[in-house]
Backbone as CSV, one residue per row, in Angstrom:
resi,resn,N_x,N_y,N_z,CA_x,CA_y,CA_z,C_x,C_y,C_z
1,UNK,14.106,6.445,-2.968,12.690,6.560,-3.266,11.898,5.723,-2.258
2,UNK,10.921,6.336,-1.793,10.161,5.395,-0.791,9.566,4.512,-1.440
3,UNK,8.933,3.256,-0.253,8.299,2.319,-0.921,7.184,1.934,0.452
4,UNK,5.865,1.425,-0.620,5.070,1.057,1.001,5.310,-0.840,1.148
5,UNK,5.095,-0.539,2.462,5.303,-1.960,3.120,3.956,-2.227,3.651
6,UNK,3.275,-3.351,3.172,1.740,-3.706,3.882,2.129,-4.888,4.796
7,UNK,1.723,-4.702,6.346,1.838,-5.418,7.561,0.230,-6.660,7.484
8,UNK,0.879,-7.667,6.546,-0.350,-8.445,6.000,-1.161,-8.824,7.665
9,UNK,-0.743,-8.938,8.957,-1.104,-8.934,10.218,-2.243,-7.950,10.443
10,UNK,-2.034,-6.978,9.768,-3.258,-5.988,10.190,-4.442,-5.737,9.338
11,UNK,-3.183,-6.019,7.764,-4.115,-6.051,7.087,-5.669,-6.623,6.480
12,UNK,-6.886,-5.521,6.551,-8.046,-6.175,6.350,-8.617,-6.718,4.711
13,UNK,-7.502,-6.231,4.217,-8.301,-6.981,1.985,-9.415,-5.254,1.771
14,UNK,-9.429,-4.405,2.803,-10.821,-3.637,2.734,-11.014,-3.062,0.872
15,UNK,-9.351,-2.583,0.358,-9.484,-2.160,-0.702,-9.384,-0.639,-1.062
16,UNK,-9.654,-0.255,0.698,-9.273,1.385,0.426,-8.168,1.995,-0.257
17,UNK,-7.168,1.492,0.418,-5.959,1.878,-0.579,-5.431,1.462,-1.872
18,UNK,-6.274,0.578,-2.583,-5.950,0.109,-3.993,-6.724,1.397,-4.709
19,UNK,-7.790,1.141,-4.162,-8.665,2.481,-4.687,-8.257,3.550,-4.489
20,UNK,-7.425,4.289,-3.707,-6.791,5.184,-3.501,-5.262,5.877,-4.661
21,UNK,-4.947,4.642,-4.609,-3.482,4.840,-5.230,-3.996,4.852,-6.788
22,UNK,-3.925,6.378,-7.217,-3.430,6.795,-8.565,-2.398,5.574,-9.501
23,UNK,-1.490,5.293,-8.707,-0.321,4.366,-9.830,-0.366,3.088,-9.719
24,UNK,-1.163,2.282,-9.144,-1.793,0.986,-9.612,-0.955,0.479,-8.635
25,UNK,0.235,0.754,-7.810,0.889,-0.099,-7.128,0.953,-1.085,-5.770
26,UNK,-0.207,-0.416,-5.812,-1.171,-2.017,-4.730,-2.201,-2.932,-5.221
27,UNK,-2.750,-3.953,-4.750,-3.737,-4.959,-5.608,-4.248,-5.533,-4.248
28,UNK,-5.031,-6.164,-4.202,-5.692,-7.037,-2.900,-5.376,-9.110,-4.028
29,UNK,-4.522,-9.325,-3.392,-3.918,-11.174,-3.182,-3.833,-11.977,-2.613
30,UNK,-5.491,-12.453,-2.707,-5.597,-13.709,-1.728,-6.808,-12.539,-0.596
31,UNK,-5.873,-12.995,0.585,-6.645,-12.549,1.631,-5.962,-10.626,2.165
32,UNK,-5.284,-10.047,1.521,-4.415,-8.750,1.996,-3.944,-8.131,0.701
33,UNK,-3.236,-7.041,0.964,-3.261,-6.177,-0.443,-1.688,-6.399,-0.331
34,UNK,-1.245,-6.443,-1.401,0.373,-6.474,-2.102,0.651,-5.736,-2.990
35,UNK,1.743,-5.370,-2.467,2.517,-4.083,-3.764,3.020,-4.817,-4.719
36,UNK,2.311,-5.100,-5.810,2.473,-5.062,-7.171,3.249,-4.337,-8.458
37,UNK,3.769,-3.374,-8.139,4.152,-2.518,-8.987,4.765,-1.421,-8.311
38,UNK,6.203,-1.916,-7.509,6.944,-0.868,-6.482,7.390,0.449,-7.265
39,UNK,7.963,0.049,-8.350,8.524,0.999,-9.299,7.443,2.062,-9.526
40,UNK,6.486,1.831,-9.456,5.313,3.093,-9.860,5.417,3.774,-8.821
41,UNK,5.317,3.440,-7.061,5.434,4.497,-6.078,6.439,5.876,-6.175
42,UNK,4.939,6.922,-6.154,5.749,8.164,-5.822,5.849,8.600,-4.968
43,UNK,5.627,8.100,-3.623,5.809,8.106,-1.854,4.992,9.175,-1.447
44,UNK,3.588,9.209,-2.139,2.646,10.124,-1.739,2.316,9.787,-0.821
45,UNK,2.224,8.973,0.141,1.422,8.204,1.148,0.163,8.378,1.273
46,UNK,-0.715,8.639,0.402,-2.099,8.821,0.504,-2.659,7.139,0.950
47,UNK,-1.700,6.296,0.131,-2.509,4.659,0.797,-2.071,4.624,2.151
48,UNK,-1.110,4.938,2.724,-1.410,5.035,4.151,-1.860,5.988,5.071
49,UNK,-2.299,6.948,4.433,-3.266,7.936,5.217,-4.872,7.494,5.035
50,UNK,-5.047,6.860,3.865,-6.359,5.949,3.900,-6.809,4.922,4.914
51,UNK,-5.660,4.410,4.963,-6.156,2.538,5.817,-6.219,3.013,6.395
52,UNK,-7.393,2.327,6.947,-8.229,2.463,8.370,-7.531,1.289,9.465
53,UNK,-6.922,0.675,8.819,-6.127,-0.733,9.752,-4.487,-0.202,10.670
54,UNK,-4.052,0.969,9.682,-2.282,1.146,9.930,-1.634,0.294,9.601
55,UNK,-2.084,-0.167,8.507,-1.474,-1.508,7.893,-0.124,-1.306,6.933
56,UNK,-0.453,-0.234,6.370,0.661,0.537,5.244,1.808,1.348,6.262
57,UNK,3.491,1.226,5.941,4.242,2.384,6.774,4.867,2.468,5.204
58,UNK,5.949,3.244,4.985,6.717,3.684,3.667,8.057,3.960,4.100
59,UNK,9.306,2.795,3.217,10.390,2.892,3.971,11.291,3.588,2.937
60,UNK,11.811,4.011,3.402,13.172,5.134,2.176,13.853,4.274,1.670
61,UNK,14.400,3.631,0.361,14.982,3.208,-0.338,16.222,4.288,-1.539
62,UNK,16.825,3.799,-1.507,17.976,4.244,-2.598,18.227,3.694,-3.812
């Protein structure tokens, strides 16, 4: 099952992709957004077709 990985380096806190993601599994912490709730990803990648930074990639897990 995929999972997203946020590159806190690029990342801007903007919020697009919390707002984006249907399953709650990003949050903005501190100063960058963190996956909170991996188990909810359904590897839609819509949060990384959002960021405007390329901050989000999604790695295949088993």
């Amino acid at each position: 099952m995929p999972r997203p990985i946020i590159n806190v380096d690029e990342c801007s806190a903007c919020g697009i992709c919390v707002d984006t993601c249907a399953e709650g599994v990003l949050d903005i912490v501190g100063d960058a957004t963190t996956v909170v709730n991996e188990d909810a990803c359904t590897g839609c990648a819509e949060c990384m077709e959002e960021c405007p930074m390329g901050a989000i990639e999604e790695i295949e897990e088993d």
